[in-house]
N, C-alpha and C positions, 0 to 999 in steps of 0.2 A: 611495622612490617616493611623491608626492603624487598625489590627485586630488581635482578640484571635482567633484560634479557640481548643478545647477544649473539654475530655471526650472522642477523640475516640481514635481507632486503629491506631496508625499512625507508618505509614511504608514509611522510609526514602525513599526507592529508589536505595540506598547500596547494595543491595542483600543480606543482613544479618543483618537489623537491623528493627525491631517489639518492639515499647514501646506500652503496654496496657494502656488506660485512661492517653494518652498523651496528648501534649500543641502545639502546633506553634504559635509564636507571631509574625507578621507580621508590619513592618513601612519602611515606604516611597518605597513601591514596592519590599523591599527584606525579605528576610527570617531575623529577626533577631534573634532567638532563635527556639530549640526544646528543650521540657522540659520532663523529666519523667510524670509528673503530675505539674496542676495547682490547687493552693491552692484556695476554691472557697469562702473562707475569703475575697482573694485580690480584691481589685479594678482592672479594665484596664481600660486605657483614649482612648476609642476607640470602634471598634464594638466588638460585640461578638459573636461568633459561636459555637452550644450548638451540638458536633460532637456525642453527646453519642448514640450508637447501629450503627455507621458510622466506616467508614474504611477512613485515610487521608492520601491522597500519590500526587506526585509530577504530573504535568499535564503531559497526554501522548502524547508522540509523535510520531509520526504517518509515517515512512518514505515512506510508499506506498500508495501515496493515490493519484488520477487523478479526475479532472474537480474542481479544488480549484480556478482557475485564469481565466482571459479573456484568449484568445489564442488558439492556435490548440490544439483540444482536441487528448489527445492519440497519440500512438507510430506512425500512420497512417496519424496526422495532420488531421483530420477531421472537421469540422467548430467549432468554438468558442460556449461552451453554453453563455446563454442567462444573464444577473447580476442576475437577480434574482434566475437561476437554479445552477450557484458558488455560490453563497452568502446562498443561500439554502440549500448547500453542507457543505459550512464551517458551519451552524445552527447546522446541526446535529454532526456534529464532537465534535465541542462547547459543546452540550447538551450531551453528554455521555464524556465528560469529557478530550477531546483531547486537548493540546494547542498551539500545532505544527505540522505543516504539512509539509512533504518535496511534491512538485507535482513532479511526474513524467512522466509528459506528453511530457515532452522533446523540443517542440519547442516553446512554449511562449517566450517572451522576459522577461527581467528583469524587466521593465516599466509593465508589465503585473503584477509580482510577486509583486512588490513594489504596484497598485494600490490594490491588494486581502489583503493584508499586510497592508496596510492602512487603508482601510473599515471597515476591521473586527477585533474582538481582538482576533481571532487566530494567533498566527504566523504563517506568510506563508514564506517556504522558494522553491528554485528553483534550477530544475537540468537541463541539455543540452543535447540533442542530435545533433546537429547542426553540423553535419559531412554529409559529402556528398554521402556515400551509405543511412547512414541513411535516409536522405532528398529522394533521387532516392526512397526508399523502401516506403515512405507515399506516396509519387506523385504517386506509380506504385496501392496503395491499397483505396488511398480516396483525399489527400492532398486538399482538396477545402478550408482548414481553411490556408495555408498556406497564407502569404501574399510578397512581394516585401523585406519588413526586415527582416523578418523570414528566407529567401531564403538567404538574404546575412551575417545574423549574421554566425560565428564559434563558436567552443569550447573556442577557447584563450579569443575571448570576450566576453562570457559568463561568465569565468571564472574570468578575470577580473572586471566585472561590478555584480558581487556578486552571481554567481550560485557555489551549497557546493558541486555538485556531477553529474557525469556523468551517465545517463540514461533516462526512462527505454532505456537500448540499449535491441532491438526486444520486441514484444508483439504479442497477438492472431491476430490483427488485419492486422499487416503482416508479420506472420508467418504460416500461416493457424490455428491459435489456436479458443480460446473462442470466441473473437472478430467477426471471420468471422462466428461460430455459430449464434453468437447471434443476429449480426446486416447486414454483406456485404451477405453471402450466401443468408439467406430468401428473403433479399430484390431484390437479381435478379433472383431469382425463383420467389417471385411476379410477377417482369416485364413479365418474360417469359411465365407465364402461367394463373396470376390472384389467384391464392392461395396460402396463409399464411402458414407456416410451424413452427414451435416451433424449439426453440435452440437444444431439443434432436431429434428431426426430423432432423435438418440439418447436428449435428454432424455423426448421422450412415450412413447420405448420403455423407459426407465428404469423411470419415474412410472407407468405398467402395469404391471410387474413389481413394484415393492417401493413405491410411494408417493413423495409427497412427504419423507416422515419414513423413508425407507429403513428399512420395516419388508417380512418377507417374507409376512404376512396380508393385504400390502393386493393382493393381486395378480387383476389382472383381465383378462380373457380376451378380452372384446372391446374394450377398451382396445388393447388389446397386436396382437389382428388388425389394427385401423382402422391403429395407425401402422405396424406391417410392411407393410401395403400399401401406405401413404402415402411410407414411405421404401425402395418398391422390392425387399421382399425378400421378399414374401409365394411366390415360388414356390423362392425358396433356402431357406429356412430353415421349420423347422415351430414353432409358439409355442412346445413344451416345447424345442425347439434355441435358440429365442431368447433363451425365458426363463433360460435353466440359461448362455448368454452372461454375461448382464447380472449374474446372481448370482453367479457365478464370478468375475465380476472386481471387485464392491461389496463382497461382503459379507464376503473376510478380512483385510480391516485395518479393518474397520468398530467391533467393537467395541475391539480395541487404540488406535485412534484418539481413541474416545471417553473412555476410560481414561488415554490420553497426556491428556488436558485434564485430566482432575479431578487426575493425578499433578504435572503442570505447573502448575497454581494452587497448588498445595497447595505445589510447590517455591517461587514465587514470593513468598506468603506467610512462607517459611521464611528467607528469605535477604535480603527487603525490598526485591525488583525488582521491576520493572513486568512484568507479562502482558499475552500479545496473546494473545487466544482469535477463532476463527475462527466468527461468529454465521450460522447458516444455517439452516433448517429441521431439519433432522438434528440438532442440534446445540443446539437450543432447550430439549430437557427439562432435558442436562444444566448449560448455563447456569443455567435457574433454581433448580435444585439448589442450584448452588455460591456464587449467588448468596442463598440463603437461610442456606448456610451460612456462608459468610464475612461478614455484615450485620454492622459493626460492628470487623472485625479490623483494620482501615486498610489491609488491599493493595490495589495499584493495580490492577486489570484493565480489560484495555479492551477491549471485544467490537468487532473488527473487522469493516468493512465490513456495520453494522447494518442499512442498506438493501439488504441481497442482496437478489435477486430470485427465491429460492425462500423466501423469507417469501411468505405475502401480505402487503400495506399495512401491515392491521390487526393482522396476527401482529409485522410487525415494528414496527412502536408500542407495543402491548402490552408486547413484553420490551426496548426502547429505556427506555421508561417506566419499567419495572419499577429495571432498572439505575439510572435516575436516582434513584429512590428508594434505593437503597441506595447510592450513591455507584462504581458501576462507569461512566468515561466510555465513551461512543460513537462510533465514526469511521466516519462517512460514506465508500465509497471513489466516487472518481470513473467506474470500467471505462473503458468506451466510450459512456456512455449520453448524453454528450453530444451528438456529433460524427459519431465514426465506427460506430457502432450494429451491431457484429458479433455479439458477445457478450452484449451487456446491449441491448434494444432498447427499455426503459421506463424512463420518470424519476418515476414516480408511488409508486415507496418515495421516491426525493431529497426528491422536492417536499412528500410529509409531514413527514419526518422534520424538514428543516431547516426546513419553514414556522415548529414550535414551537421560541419560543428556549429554551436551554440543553439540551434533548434531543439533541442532535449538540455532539460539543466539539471536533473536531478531523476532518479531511479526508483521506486520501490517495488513492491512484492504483488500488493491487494494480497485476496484471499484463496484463489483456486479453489478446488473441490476438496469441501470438510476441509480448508487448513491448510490442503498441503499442495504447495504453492513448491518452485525451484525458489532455491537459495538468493540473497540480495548478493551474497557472497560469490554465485557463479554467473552472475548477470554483469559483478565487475568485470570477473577473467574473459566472460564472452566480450565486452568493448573493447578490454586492451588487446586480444586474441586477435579482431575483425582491424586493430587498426585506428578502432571509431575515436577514440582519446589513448593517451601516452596511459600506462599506466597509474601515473599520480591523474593524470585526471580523473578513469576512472573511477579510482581512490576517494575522487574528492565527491564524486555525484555521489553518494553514499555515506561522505559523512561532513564535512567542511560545509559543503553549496546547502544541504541539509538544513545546518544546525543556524548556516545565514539565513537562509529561505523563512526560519519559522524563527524566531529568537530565542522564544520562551523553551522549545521541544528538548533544548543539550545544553544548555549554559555551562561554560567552561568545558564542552568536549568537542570533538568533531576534527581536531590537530593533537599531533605529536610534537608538543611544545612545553616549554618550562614553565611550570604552575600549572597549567591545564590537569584537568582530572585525568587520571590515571585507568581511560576504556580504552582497552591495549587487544588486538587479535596478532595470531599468531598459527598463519594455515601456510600446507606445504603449497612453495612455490608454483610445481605443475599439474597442481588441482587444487583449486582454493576450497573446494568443498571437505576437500582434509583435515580440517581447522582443526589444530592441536593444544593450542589455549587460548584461553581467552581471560581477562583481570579488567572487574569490573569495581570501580573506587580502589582500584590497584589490589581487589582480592580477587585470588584464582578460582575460576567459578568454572570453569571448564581446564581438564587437565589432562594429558594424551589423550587428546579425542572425546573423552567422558564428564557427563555430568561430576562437577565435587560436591560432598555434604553444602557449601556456602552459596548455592546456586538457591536454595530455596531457603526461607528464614521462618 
């Protein structure tokens, strides 16, 4: 199988390289050529792709992204979604133009990765937490997804049996973060009282109770009244039934969780893979811990999704910063803060973080509500939109700085170069969420805008 594609913007993926009314020629699954220009005199023995008013860049890759695989969902081990709600998951990644996925859910097995990998023509690749505060910390917040193998795999055999990278080590789910907002706190204020509360109803009732820093000294009383009333429960429940909620369901994976990080760096450190540590408020002391402690030992860590939004601004600059200084990258993740603004409704950690260049090296998705997270694909066009990187930089936090960051995650993709694998996108210029095709191992898997039969196997 040949293809042209042809006439658009095509941006290597290099960080520095933009040919106008450029070429890719594409056979047998790899890049064979990029060309200034194709002469439209020429023949091609093969298909053709007519990219003009299109931007063409390498497929992206995605390093934060959760519920791709069968397996314990989340840092928490929570039950396995359902094939059709993964398989559903990778659609949309596919359809905006993703072609890599690292999951970070941490306890799937590799049989798991391998089955999502199979399926679909994303590539799925897989990371580990499968350390033993880790494990404690899901069991102590949800663990029902956990099973018999899951409980006995390790890191070594992870590592061995093809996982590229160590994490997510901690998440909201048990760190008292997003996670217990969104989905553990409501749910047992439900039990307790019969009424529903929204993610911002649970978080001010949280942040009342134990802080921003999920400590149990920070707990305030008229805090804690102002939002029971505000979230409808002031005559169900009494503050100490509140409080003793919110505590009960925070605080026993809380320090196991923290523990699973410093254990999980120190693994990754040990064995010369990449960590993804999960950067939050919570979560902030012991970063710069380990950051002072590992200054100089060359591990790769990379403090995920640095713009959370239980930093403030300035907290998360400070340890964004900090990292820079000692060589830990930072990923920006995209939520929802673009678009659909459920979960994440401010851009002002984004818009500092990325305003300064080399403070952010790399971008992904995470998971938003159920799945659905804004595009990796409009989180590029917002940087090069704001200014934040050139266009090919943009380009390149999504799939180059990516595929360097992790090695194992894209081998041979993440550039539009000769011999490179053939993950090719192909979205309109003034809305990259248009993605009109996309060719993954150089098959077209996405065609005007649409899933094609080859997208799932």
């Amino acid at each position: 199988m040949s293809t042209l594609i042809r006439g658009g913007t095509v941006v290597t993926g290099s960080s520095d390289t933009v040919i106008e009314d450029g070429a890719v020629v594409i056979r047998e699954g790899r890049i064979a050529g990029v060309l200034d220009r194709w002469n439209a005199d020429k023949e091609f023995d093969g298909d053709v792709i007519d990219a003009s008013g299109c931007v063409v860049m390498p497929g992206l890759i995605n390093i934060h992204s959760h519920g791709v695989t069968p397996g314990p969902l989340f840092p928490s081990a929570a039950p396995a979604l359902s094939t059709e709600s993964w398989m559903g998951n990778l659609d949309r990644h596919l359809l905006s133009g993703t072609t890599t996925v690292l999951s970070l859910c941490g306890f799937a097995s590799m049989d798991d990765v391998r089955e999502a990998d199979r399926r679909h023509a994303v590539h799925v690749r897989g990371a580990t937490t499968h350390l033993p505060q880790c494990l404690q910390a899901a069991a102590m917040a949800d663990g029902r997804g956990l099973t018999v193998k899951s409980r006995e795999l390790t890191v070594e055999r992870m590592l061995e049996d093809g996982a590229v990278a160590i994490g997510e080590l901690g998440g909201g789910q048990t760190l008292g973060g997003g996670g217990q907002d969104l989905v553990y706190i409501p749910a047992a204020v439900h039990q307790a009282s019969g009424i529903l509360i929204t993610i911002d109803q649970a978080r001010r009732i949280k942040e009342a109770v134990l802080g921003r820093f999920i400590d149990v000294g920070a707990f305030n009383l008229n805090a804690l009244t102002e939002a029971a009333k505000e979230a409808g429960l002031a005559e169900a429940l009494t503050a100490s039934q509140l409080a003793k909620i919110v505590t009960d369901s925070v605080m026993p994976s809380f320090v196991p969780a923290i523990e699973g990080i410093r254990e999980g760096v120190q693994a990754a450190a040990k064995f010369g893979m990449p960590a993804i540590v999960h950067s939050a408020s919570a979560t902030a002391g012991i970063l710069r811990e380990l950051m002072l402690q590992l200054d100089g030992s060359g591990a790769t860590v990379i403090a995920a999704h640095a713009n959370h939004p239980s930093h403030t601004p300035e907290e998360a600059y400070q340890l964004a910063a900090l990292g820079r200084k000692i060589g830990w990258p930072a990923e920006a993740s995209v939520f929802d803060l673009l678009h659909r603004k459920r979960t994440v409704t401010t851009r002002e950690h984004w818009d500092l973080l990325l305003r300064e260049p080399d403070l952010i090296s790399v971008i992904g998705t995470d998971y938003g509500h159920d799945g659905d997270h804004d595009e990796l694909i409009s989180a590029v066009q917002d940087i090069a939109a704001h200014g934040y990187r050139s266009l090919a930089g943009a380009v390149a936090m999504a799939s180059s700085v990516a595929a360097d960051l992790i090695p194992g995650v894209a081998p041979g993709s993440g550039r539009l170069e000769a011999g490179r694998v053939a993950d090719v996108v192909v979205a309109r210029a003034d809305d990259f969420r248009d993605v009109r095709f996309v060719l993954v191992d150089g098959v077209c898997v996405v065609r005007d805008g649409q899933l094609a039969p080859e997208a799932h196997r």
